[in-house]
C-alpha positions in Angstrom: 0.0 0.0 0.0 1.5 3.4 -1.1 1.4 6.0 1.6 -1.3 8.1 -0.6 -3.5 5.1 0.1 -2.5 5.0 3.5 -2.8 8.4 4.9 -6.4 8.6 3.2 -7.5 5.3 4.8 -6.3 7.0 8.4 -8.5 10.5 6.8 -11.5 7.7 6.9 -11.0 6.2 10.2 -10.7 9.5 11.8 -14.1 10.5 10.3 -15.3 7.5 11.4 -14.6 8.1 15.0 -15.4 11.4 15.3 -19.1 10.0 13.5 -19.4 8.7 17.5 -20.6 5.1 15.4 -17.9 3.3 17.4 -19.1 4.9 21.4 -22.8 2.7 21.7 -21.6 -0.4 23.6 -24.2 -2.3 21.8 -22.3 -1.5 18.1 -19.3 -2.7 19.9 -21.0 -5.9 21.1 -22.6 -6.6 17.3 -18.7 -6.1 15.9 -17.3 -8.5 19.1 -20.2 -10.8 17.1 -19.2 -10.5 13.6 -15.8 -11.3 14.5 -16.8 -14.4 16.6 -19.3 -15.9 13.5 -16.6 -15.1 10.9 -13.7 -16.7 12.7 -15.8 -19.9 13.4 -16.4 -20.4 9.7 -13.1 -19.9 8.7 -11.5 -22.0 11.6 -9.7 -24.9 8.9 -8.5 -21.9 6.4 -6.7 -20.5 9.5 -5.2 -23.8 10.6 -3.9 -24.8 6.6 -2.2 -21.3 6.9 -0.9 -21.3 10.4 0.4 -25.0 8.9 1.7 -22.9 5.7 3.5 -20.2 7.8 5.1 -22.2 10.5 4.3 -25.8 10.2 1.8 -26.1 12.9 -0.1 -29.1 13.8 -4.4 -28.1 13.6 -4.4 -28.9 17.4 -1.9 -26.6 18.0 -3.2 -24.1 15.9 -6.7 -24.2 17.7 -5.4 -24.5 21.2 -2.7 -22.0 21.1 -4.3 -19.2 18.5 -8.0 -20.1 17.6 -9.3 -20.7 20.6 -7.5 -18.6 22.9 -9.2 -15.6 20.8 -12.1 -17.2 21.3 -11.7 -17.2 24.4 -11.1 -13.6 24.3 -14.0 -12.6 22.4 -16.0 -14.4 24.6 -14.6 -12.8 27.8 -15.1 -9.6 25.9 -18.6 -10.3 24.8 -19.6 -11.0 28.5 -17.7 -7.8 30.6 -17.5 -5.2 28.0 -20.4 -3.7 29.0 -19.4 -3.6 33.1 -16.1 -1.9 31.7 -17.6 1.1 29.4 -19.8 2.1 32.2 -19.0 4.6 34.7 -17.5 4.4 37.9 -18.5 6.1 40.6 -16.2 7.0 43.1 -16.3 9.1 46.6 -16.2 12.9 46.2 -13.8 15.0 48.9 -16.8 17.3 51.4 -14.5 20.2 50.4 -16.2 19.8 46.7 -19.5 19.4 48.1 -22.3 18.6 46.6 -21.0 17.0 43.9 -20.9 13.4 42.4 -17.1 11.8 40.9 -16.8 9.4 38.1 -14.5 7.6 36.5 -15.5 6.7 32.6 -13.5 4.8 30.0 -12.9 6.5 26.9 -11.8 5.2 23.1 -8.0 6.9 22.2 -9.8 6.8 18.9 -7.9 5.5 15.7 -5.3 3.0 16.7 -2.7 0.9 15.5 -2.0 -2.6 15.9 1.5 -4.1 14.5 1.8 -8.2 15.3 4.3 -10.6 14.6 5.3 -14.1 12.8 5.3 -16.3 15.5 1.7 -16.5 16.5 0.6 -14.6 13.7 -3.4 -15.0 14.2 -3.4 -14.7 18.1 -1.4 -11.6 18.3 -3.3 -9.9 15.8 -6.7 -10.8 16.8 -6.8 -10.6 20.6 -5.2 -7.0 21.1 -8.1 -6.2 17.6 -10.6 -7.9 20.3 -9.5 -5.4 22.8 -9.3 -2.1 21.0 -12.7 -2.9 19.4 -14.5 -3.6 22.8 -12.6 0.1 24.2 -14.8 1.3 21.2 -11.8 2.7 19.1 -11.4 2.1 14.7 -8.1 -0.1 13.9 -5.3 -0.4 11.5 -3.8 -3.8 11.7 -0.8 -4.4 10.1 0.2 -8.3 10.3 3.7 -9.6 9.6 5.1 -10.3 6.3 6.9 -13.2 7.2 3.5 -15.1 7.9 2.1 -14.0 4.7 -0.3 -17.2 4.1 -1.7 -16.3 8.0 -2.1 -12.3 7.0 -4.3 -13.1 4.2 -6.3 -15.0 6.0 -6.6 -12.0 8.9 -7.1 -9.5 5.8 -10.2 -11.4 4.1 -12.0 -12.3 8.1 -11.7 -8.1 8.5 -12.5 -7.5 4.7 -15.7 -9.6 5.2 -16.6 -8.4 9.0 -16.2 -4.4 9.0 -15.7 -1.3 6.6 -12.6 -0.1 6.1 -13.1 3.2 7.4 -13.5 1.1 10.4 -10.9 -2.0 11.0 -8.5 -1.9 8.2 -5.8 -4.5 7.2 -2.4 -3.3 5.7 -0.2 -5.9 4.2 3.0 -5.5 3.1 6.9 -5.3 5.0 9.2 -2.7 6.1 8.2 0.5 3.6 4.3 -0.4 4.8 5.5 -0.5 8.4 7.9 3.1 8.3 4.8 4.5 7.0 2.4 3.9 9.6 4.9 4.4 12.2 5.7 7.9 10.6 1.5 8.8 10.7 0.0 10.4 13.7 -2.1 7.8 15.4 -4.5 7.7 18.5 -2.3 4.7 20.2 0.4 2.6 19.0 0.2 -1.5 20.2 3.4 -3.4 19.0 4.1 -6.9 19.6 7.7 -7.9 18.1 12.0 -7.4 19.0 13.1 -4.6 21.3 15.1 -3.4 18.4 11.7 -2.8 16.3 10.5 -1.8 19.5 12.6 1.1 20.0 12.3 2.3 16.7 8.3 2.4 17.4 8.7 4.3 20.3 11.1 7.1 18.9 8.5 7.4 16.0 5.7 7.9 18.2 7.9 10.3 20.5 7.4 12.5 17.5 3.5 12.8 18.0 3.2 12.5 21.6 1.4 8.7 20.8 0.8 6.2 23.6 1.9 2.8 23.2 1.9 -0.4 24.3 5.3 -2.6 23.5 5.4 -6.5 23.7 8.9 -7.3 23.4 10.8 -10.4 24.6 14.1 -11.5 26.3 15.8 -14.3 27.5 13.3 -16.2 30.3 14.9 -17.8 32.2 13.6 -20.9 34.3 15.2 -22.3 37.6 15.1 -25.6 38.7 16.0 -26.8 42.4 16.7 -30.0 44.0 12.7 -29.8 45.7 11.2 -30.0 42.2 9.3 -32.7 41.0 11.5 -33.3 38.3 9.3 -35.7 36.1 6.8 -33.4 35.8 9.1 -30.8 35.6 10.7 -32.0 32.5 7.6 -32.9 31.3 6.0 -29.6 30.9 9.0 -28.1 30.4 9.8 -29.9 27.0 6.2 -28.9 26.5 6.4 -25.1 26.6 10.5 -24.9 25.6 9.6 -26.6 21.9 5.8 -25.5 21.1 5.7 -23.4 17.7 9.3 -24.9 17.4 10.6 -22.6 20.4 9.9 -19.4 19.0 7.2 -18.4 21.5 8.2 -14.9 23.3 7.5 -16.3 27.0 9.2 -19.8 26.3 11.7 -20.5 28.4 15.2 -19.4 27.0 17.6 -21.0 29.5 17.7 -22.7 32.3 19.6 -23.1 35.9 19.0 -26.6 37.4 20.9 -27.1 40.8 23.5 -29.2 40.3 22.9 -31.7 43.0 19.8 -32.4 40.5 21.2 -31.6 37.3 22.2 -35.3 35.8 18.8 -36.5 36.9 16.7 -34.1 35.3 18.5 -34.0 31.9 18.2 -37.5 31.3 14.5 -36.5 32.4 14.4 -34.3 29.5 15.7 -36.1 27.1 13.1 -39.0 27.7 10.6 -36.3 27.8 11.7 -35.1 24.4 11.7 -38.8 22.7 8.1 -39.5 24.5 6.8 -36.1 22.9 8.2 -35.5 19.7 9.5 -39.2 18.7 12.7 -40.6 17.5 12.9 -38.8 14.9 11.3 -35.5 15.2 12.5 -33.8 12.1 9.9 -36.1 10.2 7.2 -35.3 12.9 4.2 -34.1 11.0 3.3 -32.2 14.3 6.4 -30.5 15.0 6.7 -27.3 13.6 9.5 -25.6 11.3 11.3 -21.8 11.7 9.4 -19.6 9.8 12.2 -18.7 7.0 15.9 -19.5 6.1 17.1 -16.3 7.8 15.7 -17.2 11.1 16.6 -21.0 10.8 20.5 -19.8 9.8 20.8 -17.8 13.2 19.3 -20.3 15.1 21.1 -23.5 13.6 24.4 -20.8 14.5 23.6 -21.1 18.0 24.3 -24.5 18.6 27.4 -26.1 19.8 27.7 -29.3 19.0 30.4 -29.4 21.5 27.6 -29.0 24.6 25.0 -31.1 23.1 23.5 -34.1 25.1 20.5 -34.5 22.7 19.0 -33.4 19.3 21.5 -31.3 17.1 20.1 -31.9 13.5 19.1 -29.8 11.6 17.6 -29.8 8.0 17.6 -26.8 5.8 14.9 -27.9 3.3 12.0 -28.0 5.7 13.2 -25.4 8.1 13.3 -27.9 10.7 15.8 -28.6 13.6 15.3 -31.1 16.5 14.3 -30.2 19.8 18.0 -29.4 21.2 19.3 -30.3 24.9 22.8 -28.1 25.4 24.6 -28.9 28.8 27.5 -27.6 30.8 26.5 -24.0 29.4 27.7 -20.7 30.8 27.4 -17.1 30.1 30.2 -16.4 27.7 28.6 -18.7 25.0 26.8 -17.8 22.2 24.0 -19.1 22.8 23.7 -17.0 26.0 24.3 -13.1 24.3 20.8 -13.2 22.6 16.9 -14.6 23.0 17.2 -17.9 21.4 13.4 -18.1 19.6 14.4 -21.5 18.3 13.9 -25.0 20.0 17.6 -25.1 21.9 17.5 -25.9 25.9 20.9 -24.8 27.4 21.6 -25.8 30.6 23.0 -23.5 33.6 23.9 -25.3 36.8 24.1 -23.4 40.3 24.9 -24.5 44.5 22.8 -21.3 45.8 19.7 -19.6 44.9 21.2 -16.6 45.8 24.0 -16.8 43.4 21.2 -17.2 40.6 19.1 -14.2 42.0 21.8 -11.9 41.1 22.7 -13.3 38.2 19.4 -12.9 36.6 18.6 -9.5 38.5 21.7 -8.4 36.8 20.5 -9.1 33.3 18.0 -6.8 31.6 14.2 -7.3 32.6 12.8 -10.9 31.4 9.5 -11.2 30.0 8.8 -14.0 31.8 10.0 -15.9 34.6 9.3 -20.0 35.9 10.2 -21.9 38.7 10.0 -25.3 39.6 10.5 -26.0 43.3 8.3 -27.4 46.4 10.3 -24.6 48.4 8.4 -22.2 49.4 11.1 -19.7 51.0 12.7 -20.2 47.9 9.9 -19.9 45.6 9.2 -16.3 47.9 12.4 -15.3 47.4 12.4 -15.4 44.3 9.3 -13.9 43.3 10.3 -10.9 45.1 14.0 -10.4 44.3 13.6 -10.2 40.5 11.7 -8.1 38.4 10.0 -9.6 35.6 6.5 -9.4 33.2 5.1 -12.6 34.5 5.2 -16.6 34.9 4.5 -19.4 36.9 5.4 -21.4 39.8 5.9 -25.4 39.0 5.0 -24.3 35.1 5.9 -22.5 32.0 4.0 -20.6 29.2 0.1 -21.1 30.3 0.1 -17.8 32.6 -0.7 -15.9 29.5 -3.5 -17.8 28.9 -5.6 -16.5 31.6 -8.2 -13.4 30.5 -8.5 -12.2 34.4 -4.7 -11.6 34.4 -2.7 -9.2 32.0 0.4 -10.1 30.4 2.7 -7.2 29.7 6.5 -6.9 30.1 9.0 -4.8 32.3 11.9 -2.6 31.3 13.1 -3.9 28.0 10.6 -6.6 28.0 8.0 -4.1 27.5 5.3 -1.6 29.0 1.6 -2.1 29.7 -0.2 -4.8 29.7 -3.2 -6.4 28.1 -6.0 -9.9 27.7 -9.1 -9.6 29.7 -10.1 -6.0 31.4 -6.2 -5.1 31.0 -6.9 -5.3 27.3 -9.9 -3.1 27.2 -8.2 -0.6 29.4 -4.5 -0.7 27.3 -7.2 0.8 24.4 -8.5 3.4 26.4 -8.4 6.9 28.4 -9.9 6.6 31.4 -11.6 10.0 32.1 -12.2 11.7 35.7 -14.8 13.6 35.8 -16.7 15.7 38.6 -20.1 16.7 38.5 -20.5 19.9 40.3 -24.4 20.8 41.8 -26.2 24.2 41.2 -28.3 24.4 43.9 -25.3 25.2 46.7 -22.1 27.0 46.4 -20.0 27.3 49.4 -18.2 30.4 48.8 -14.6 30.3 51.3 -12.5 28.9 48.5 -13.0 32.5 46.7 -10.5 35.7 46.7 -10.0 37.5 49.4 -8.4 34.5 51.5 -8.9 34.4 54.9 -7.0 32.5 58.0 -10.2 30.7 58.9 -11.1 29.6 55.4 -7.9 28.3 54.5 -8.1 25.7 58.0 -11.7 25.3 56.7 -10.8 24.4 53.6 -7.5 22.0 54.9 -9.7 20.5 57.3 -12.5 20.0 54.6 -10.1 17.8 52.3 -9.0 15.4 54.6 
């Protein structure tokens, strides 16, 4: 799309909104519908291209993209109007009489910017949100899932006018144009380095936004754990989509007294899960292109594997990856890994891995797997990070009565569930001020006693 094309479909939207179409709760709720009914219908197109795009398995397309929308919409559908209404809250005697409120209001035309890896999850669940706040949308889906964007464009195309939800397809000139326009609100899912670049561009207009970057995640495992289980759902959340998930776990420290045990735990895990030979494992997925696979097959040392190590260029694939004996100064360790590569820390005291990690920029996420509960406390409170789980990995972000958000250079704000409907909107304060009274000592000429009236009055 040429930037003519682009700046008059913003001209539209903006029209749009200031039209007031988009404030009734009840033309948000018929939209929330649309979307549902058309999503539904074309549940198998969106699997064949998540399969396209990334070599996903349908059930993993339903259960980790499909249906978590779902979900979304349907969480949405049920709350949205409790969160457009207004909220009264107590007014100070000092602005007596008067009534206070609290109201949520659209930012008005926003953008939303989504990436590869969950290509129809990311794009549809912050669109849930930012339709439910009541605002009109740009979505701009990634080029590298281009079989997954086409999908999203023709489910928008067939749901809403363009001058309300728009798709933009294209790559990097389609994305420095939008980031160049004055929007209402910018929400951007992708690399910090994009991320930056987002937030210098929208310094320019003053913009909100809302970044969901990555990081390495690390995950800790101590010598409490149940360590079957442990490796069990770890291999589970370490190699879905192939490992390139933003809150998988990148690395992990397993005290050593336990270390042995639970690799050989993993690597069982990893054989029960994915077979023998996972590389011809219709359910395993692939890297999404030859650039991505070509950094990640560069991060393995095939000095430090215990497991896994092939790799084959054709289908994109490489095998879920077990590296041992890892430390800091390895490759593997200076960037996120997005790929399907376990590396294996060991440490003696939780406090040596506290400030290790406390050290390191802000994680996105953040696991542990202990029956410790000092430990686990400790922990929790020591290092700051966007979210995670005790005794699991991943499924935290699942959860539409808890946001997910980053910290730092993980990210800022937060959204799924009410989090979502308030990242898309202003909330306004308002105080409604009576007629019929109008206590006059806050007025010119000051007085002693007036001035302790009026302190006393606002405590």
């Amino acid at each position: 799309m040429q930037e003519t094309e682009i700046k008059a479909l913003l001209a539209g939207q903006r029209k749009y909104f200031r039209s007031k179409r988009t404030l009734p709760v009840d033309f948000r709720i018929k939209a929330l519908i649309r979307l549902q009914k058309c999503i539904k219908s074309h549940e198998r197109e969106i699997c064949a291209a998540l399969k396209q795009d990334l070599g996903k398995s349908a059930t993993e397309s339903y259960m980790c993209e499909v249906g978590l929308a779902l979900t979304e919409l349907g969480y949405m559908l049920k709350h949205v109007k409790k969160f457009a209404a207004k909220r009264h809250v107590a007014t100070s005697f000092a602005n007596f009489a008067a009534s206070s409120f609290v109201k949520a209001s659209p930012y008005g035309t926003v953008l939303i910017v989504s990436p590869w890896n969950y290509p129809f999850l990311l794009t549809i669940d912050p669109l849930i949100d930012a339709i439910a706040a009541g605002n009109t949308v740009v979505l701009k889906p990634s080029a590298y899932s281009p079989a997954t964007s086409e999908v999203i464009r023709k489910i928008v195309s067939q749901c809403f006018p363009k001058e309300y939800v728009a798709c933009v397809l294209g790559g990097r000139s389609e994305n420095a144009c939008l980031f160049a326009q004055k929007f209402d609100m910018i929400f951007f899912t992708g690399s910090q380095s994009v991320g930056k670049e987002v937030l210098k561009q929208a310094a320019d207009h003053l913009t909100p936004v809302t970044l969901e970057l990555g990081g390495k995640s690390p995950c800790i495992v101590d010598e409490t754990a149940n360590l079957k289980l442990a490796a069990r759902r770890i291999v589970w959340g370490k190699f879905l989509n192939c490992g390139q998930t933003c809150v998988a776990p990148d690395y992990f420290y397993v005290q050593e007294s336990v270390r042995e045990k639970f690799v050989e735990l993993v690597k069982k895990e990893i054989v029960k899960q994915f077979g023998s030979d996972p590389l011809h494992n219709e359910s395993y997925g692939k890297i999404i292109n030859q650039k991505h696979f070509a950094r990640v097959s560069g991060l393995i040392d095939q000095s430090k594997v215990v497991h896994g190590g092939k790799v084959d260029a054709t289908s994109l694939k490489i095998e879920p990856t077990v590296m041992d004996h890892v430390i800091w100064e390895d490759k593997i360790m200076q960037e996120e890994i997005f790929g399907p590569i376990l590396p294996i820390l060991s440490f003696h005291d939780i406090t040596e891995v506290i400030k290790t990690i406390s050290e390191k920029e802000k994680p996105l996420a953040l696991y542990i797997f202990s029956t410790d509960k000092e430990a686990v406390r400790n922990i929790m409170d020591s290092i700051s990070f966007g979210g995670g789980c005790i005794n699991d990995v991943v499924v935290h972000l699942a959860s539409t009565e808890m946001g997910f958000g980053g910290v730092g250079e993980s990210g800022m704000g937060e959204y799924h569930g009410k989090a979502g409907f308030e990242a898309f909107s202003h909330k306004k304060s308002i105080l409604d001020k009576k007629n019929w009274i109008d206590i006059p000592f806050r007025n010119q000429p000051y007085s002693n006693l007036a001035a302790k009236l009026f302190h006393t009055m606002l405590r």
